[in-house]
C-alpha positions in Angstrom: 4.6 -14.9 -55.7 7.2 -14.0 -53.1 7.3 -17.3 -51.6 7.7 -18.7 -54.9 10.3 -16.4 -55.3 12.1 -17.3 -52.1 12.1 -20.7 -53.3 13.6 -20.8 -56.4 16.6 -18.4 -55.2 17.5 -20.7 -52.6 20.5 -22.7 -52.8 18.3 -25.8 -53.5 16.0 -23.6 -56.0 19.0 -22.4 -58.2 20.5 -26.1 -58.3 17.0 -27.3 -59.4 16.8 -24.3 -62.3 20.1 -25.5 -63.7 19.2 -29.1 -63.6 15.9 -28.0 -65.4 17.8 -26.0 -68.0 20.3 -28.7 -68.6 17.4 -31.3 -69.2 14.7 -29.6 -70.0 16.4 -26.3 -71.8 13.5 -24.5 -69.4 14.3 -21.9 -66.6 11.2 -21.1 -63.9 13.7 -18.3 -62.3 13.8 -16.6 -65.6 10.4 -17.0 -66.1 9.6 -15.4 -62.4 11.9 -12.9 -63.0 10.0 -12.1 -66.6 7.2 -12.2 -65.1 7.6 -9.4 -62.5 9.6 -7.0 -65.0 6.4 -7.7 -67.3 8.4 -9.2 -70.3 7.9 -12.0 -72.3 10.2 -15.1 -70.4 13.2 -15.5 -72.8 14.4 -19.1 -73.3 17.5 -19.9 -71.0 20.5 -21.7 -71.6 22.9 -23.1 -68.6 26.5 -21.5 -68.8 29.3 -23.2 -67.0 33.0 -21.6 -66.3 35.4 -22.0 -64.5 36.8 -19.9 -61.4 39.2 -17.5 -62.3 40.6 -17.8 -58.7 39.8 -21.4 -57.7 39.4 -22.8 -60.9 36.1 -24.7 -59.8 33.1 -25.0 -62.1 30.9 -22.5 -61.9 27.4 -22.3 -63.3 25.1 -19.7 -64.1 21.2 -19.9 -66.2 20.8 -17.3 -68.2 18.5 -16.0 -70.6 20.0 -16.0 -74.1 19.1 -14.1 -77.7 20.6 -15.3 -80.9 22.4 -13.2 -83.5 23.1 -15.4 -86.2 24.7 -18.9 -85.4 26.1 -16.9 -82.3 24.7 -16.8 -78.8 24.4 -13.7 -76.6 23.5 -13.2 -73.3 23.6 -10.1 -71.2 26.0 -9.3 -67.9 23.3 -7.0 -66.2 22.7 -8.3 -62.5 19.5 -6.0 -62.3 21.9 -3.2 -62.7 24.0 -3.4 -59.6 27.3 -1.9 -59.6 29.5 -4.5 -60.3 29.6 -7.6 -63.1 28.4 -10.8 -62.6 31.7 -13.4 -61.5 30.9 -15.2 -64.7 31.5 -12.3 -66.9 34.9 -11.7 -64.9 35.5 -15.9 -65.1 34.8 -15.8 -69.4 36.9 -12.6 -69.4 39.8 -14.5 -68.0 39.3 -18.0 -69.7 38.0 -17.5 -73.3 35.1 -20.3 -73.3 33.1 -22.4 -71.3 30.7 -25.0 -71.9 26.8 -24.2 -72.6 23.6 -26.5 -72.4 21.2 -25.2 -74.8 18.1 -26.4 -75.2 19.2 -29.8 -74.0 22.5 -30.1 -76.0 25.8 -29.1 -74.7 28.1 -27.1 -76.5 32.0 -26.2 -76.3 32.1 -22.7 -77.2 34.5 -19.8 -77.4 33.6 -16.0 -76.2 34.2 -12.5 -76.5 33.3 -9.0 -75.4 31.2 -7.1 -77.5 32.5 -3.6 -78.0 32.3 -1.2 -80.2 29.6 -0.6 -83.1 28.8 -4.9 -82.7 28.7 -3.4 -78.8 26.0 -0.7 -79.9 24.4 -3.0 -82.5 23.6 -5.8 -79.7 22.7 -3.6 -77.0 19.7 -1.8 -80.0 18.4 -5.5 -80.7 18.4 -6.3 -77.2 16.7 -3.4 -75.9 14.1 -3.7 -77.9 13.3 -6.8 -77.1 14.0 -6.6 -73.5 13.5 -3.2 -72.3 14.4 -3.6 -68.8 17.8 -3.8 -69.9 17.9 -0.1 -70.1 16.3 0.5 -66.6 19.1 -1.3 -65.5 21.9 0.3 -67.5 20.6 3.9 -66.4 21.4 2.2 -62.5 25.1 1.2 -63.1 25.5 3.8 -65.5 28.1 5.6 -63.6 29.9 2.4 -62.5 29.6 0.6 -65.3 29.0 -0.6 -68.9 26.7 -3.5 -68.7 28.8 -6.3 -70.6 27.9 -8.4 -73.6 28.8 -11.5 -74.1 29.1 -13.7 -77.5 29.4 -16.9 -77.8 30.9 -19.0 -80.9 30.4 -22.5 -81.3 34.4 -24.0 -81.1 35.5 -25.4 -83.9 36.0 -29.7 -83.3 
């Protein structure tokens, strides 16, 4: 499995798992991942920003959960101390463009805070209960984000 591993988080590996998501809407890093937190693989979609800095596109796969017509996904990086660049890049732009199970979609974003914050991070947590292994790691660092994404209007 480590091998494996190795493999797909590799430069060559992570450009393979986005070309997979954006054709195939399937992730295998998300599924190894799964797989050795002894979840159930969630389906992935294939999030592209750009650099708040540079202003190059950046891409990121992530596994996404669905509340209503919107589209969440969670800014936990295994619960290291700091948030994902992509989290930082949506904060500073707005939207970004998604592939989701083969389609792509111009969306908007926001933050989830507050009750919708507490709401999401219940539903979430329940499903996913790693998430709160890793929240109890950052926990004095930081407040693993939450991202929504709306579909933007044509």
């Amino acid at each position: 499995m480590t091998s494996l591993f190795d493999v797909l988080t590799s430069p060559a590996g992570l450009k393979f798992d986005q070309w997979l998501v954006k054709f195939s809407g399937y992730s295998l890093v998300n599924r190894v991942f799964a797989r050795q937190s002894g979840i159930q693989s969630r389906p992935a979609l294939l999030l592209e920003t750009r650099g708040r800095s540079s202003g190059l596109p950046r891409r990121a796969v992530l596994p996404y959960f669905c509340d209503g017509e919107k589209l969440v996904v969670v800014g936990s990086m295994g619960g290291a101390p700091v948030d994902p660049q992509w989290a930082n890049n949506l904060r500073a732009s707005g939207e970004a463009r998604l592939w989701v199970a083969r389609r792509q979609l111009a969306v908007t974003v926001r933050e989830a805070d507050g009750q919708d914050y507490e709401r999401l991070w219940l539903m979430i947590s329940q499903l996913v209960p790693v998430y709160i292994d890793y929240q109890s790691r950052c926990q004095a660092s930081r407040r693993i984000p939450i991202m929504v994404f709306s579909i933007a209007e044509k």
